[in-house]
ZAPA-200866 format. One record per atom (N, C-alpha, C): x, z, y. Coordinates in pm, whole numbers, plus 50000, padded with zeros to 5 digits. Example, Ala and Ser with C-alpha at 12.3 -4.5 7.8 and 13.67 -1.06 7.14 Angstrom:
BEGIN
513195078049431
512305078049550
513205078049670
512855070849775
513675071449894
512905078750003
//
This chain:
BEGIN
505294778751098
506254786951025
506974778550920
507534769250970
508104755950867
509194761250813
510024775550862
511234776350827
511234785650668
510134787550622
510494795350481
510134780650402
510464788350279
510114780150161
508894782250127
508024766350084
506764771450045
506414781949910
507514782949824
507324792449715
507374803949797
507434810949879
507644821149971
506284825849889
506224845549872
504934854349862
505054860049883
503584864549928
503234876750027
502664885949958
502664900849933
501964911049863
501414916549977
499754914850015
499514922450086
498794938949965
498854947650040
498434960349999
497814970650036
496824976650048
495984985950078
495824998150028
496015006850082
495895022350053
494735027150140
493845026850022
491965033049996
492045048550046
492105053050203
491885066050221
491275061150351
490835080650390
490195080350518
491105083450623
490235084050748
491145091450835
491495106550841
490645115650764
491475128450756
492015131250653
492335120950580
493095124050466
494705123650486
495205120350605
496885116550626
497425131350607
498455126250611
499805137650577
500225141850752
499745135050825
500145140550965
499085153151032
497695151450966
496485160550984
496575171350903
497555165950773
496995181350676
496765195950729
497685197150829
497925211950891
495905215450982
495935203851020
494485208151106
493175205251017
493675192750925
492315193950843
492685194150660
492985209250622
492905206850498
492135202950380
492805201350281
491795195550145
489985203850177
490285215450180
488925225350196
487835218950293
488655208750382
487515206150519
487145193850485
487525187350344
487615171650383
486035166950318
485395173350259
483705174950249
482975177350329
483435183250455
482535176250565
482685170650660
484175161650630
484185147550728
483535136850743
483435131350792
482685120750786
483265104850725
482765101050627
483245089950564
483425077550642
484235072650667
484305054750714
484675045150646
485585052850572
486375045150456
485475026650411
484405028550398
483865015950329
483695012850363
482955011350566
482805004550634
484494995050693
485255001050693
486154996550701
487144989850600
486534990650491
487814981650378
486454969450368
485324976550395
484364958650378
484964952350500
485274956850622
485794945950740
486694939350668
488504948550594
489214937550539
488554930950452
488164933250347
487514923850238
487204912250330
486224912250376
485504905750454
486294891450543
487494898250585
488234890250652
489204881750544
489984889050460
490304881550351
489374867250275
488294872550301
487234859350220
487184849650348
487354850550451
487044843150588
488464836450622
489654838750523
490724833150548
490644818250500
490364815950414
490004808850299
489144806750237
487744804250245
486694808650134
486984805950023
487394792649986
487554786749822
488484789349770
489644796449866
490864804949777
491684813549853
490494823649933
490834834650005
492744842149910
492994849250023
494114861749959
493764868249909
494214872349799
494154884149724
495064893949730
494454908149764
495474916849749
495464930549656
496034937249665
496004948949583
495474965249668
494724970849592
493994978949696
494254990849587
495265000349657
495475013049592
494315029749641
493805026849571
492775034549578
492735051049582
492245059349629
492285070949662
491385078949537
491445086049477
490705089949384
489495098349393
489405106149472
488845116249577
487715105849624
488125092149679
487205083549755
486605074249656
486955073849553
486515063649382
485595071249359
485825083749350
484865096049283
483365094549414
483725095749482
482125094849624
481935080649608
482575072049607
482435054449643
482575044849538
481935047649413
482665038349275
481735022849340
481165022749405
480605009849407
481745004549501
481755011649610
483095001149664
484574996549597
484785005849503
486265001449433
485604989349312
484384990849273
483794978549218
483294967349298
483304966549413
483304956349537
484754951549552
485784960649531
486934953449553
487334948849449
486804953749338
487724940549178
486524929049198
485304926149213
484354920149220
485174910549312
485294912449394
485974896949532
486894895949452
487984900249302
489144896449285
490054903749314
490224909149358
491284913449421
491804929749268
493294934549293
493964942349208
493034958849245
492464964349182
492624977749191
493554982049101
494414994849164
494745002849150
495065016349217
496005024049147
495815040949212
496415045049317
496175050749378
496805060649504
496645075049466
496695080549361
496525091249335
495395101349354
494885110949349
493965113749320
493515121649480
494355132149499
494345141949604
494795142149763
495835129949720
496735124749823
498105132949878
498235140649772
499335154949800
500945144649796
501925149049827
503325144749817
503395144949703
504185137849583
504205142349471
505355149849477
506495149549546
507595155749529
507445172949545
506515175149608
505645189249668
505035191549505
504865188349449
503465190049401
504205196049214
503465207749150
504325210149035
503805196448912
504935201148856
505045188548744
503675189748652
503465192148606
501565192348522
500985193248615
500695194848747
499985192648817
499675177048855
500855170648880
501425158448903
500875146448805
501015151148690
500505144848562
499435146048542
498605156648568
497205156148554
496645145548690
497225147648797
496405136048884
496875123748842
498345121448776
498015105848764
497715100148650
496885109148541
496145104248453
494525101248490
494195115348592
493075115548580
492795103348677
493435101748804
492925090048881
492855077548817
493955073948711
493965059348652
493015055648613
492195072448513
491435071148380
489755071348485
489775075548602
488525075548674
488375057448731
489405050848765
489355039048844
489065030448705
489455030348627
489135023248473
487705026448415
487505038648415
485865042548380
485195031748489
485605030348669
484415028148716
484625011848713
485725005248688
485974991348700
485484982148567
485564994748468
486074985148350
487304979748271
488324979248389
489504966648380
490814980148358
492094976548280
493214984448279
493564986148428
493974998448441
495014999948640
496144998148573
497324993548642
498554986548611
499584995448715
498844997848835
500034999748954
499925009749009
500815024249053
500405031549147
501675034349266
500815037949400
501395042049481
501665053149505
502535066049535
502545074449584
502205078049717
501385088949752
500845096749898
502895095450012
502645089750076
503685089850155
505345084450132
504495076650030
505835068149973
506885078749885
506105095049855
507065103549782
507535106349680
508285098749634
508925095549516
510495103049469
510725103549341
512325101749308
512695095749173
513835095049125
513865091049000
513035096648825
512845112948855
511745120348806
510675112348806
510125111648935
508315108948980
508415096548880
509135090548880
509285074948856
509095076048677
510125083748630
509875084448478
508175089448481
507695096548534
506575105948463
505455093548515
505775085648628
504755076448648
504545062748516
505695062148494
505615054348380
505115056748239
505815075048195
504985077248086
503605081248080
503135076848206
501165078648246
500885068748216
501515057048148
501355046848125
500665033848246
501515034948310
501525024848411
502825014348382
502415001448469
503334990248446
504274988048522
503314996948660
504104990548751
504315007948870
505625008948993
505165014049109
504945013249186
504835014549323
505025001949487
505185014749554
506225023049584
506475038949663
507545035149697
508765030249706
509825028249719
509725023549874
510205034549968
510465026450110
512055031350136
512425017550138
514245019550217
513855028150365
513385031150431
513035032350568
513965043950580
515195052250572
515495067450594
515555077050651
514455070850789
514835083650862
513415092350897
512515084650797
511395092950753
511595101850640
511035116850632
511895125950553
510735128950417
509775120350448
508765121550317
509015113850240
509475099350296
509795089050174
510795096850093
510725090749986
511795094149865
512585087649854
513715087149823
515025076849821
515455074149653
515265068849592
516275061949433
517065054749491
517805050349379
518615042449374
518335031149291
518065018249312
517265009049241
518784998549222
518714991849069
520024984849014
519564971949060
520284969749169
520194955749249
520354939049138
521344944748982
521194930448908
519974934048796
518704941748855
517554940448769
516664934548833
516524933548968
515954921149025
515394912749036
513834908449040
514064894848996
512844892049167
513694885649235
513014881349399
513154896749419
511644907349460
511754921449481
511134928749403
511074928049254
510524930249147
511964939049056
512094951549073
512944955148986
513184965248847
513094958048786
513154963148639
513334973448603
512734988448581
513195000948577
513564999348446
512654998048351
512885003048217
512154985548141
512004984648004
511954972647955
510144972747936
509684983948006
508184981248046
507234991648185
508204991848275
507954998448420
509014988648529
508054988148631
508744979848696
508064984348858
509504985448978
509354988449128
509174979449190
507954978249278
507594972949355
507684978549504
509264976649594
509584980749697
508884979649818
508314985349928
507714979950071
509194970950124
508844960450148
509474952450252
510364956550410
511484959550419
512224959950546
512834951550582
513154954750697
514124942850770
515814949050778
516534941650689
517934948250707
518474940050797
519414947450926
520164941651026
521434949851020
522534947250946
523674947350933
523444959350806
524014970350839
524034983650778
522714993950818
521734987850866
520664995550937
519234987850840
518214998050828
517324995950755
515964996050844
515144985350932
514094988050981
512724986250924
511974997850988
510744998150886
509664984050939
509664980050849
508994965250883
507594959850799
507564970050695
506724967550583
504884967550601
505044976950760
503204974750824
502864990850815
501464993350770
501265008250842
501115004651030
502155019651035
501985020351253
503145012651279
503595004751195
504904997751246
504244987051258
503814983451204
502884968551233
502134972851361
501494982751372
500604983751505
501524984751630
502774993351616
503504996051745
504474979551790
504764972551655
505924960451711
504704946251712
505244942151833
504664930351888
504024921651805
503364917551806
502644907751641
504014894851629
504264886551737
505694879951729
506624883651679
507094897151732
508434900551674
508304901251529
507514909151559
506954913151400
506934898451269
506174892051284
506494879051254
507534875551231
508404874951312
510184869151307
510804876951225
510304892051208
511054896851083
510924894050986
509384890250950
509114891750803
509234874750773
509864863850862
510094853150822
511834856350767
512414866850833
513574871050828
513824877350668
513004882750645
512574891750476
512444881150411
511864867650423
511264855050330
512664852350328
513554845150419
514304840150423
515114846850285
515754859450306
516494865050207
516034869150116
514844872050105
513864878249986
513114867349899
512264858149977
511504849049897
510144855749881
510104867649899
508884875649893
508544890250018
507364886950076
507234901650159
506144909350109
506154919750094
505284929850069
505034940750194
503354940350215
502944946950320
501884957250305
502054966150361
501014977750308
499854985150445
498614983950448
498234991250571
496754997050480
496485006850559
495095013150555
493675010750642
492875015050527
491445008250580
491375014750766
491915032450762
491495036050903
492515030851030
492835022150991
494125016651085
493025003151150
492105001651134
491624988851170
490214997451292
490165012751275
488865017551294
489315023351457
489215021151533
489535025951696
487955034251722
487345034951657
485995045451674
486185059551574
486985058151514
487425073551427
487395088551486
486685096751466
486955109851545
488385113451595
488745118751665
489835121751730
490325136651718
491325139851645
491855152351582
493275160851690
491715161851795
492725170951904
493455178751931
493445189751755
493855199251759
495875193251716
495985183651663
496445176751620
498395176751702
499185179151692
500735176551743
500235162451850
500955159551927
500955151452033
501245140251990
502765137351931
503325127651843
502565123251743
501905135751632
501035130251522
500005116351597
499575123251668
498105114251718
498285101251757
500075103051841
500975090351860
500845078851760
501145084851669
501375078151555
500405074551516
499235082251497
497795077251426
497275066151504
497065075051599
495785063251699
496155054451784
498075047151814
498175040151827
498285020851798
497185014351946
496905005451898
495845004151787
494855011551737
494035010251639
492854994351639
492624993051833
491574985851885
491844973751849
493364970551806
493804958651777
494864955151660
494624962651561
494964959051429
494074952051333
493124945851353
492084935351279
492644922551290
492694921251448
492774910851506
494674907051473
495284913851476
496824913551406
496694910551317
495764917051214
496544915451073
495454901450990
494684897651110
494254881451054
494944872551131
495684875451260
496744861351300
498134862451208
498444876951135
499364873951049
499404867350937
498034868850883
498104861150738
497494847650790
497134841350891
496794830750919
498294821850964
498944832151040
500534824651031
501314820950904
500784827250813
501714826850677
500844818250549
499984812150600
498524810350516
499484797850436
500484789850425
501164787350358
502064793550242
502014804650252
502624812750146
501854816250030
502384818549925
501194822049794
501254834349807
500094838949838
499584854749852
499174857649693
498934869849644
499554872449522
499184889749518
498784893349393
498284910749398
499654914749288
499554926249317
501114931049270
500874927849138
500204931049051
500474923248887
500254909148882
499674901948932
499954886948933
501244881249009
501784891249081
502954890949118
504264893749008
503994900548913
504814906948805
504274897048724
503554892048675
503184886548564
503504873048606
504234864948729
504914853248718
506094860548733
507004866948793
508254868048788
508874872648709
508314883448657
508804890148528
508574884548366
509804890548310
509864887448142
509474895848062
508464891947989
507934901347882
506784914447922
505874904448051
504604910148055
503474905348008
502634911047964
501694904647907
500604898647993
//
């Protein structure tokens, strides 16, 4: 991969849920049922961990692991397994609801209480959160900041998914894909591939599982090229091809879920082994070299 620059970085990113926690199941398995699912969650973020330390031992990747609050609350030893290897915790919110769905004090109470639960069990300040389905707007964005966070990472250009949220982000605040909301909140966008006037979703999730590991590749050398930085996001149950199977489930949903599962491990260690020249980087050590006036 000689053709980027070696300053080239990679944000890889993790969103800490299970498999019946998605937004494509809610209808068959609601919040009420999710106490007697069956947990995998930890067996499966120890595989990534695991593989991350096997990239590199003496200076594995580090990434940022947005955590589920719901799953912090049953699992504080594993979100203390993931700052322990190094790596960024932070939030994914508490419930996993849309925030755009969701009323305003309601909204605020989960993203205090998840910050203030992942900090009780770590020790360490949380800096970053993601929103449940990338659902954001310029609102979500103020109230995420006065929860006192540093940072967001919800922002997907992708548009023809109708959960993402769309802003409008000021292209000369910028700095690589780091953009400056306010003079102490700052967006951290998922990564696409722009081809002319068209926006493809390129950033990982089932897009990483459905496009060829090559192609796939060629884009995100395509993102370095113009970006200097890619940011990638997938979940622990995306690696699990033994997951119960939610029959009751839309046809398409399941499409989407359980495709390719048997072979997303094995992808997403020839990807970072293709890029193992790049400085991999957790979203605040990512902000805290590019940005001015973080502490």
């Amino acid at each position: 991969m000689n053709s980027r620059s070696p300053a080239s970085s990679i944000l890889l990113t993790i969103d800490v849920e299970d498999w019946f926690q998605v937004e494509n199941f809610k209808q068959c398995l609601p919040f009420s049922s999710w106490a007697g699912c069956e947990l995998r969650v930890e067996k499966n973020t120890h595989h990534i961990l695991d593989l991350l330390d096997s990239i590199n031992p003496t200076n594995s990747p580090k990434a940022t692991f947005f955590v589920l609050g719901w799953i912090a609350q049953r699992l504080p030893h594993l979100v203390r397994e993931i700052q322990n290897r190094g790596h960024e915790v932070a939030s994914h919110g508490y419930y996993h609801r849309l925030c755009r769905k969701e009323p305003v004090e309601d909204l605020k109470r989960d993203l205090i209480n998840s910050k203030k639960l992942l900090e009780d069990i770590t020790g360490f300040p949380v800096y970053g959160y993601r929103a449940p389905s990338f659902s954001i707007n310029h609102d979500i964005l103020r109230m995420i900041e006065e929860c006192r966070y540093l940072y967001d990472s919800s922002f997907n250009s992708f548009g023809l998914n109708k959960r993402y949220g769309q802003v409008e982000l000021d292209s000369n605040s910028r700095n690589n894909i780091a953009c400056k909301v306010s003079d102490t909140f700052y967006e951290l966008p998922i990564s696409n591939l722009r081809l002319g006037k068209y926006e493809l979703p390129w950033g990982g999730g089932g897009y990483f599982r459905l496009i060829p590991l090559l192609l796939f590749k060629k884009g995100v050398q395509a993102i370095l090229r113009r970006n200097g930085t890619y940011l990638f996001y997938l979940h622990p149950w995306e690696i699990d091809a033994r997951q119960p199977v939610v029959s009751e489930a839309p046809m398409f949903y399941k499409f989407r879920h359980y495709a390719n599962l048997n072979k997303t491990l094995y992808k997403l260690s020839s990807f970072i082994e293709s890029f193992k020249d790049c400085n991999f980087f957790t979203c605040n050590q990512y902000l805290k070299r590019n940005s001015e006036h973080i502490l």
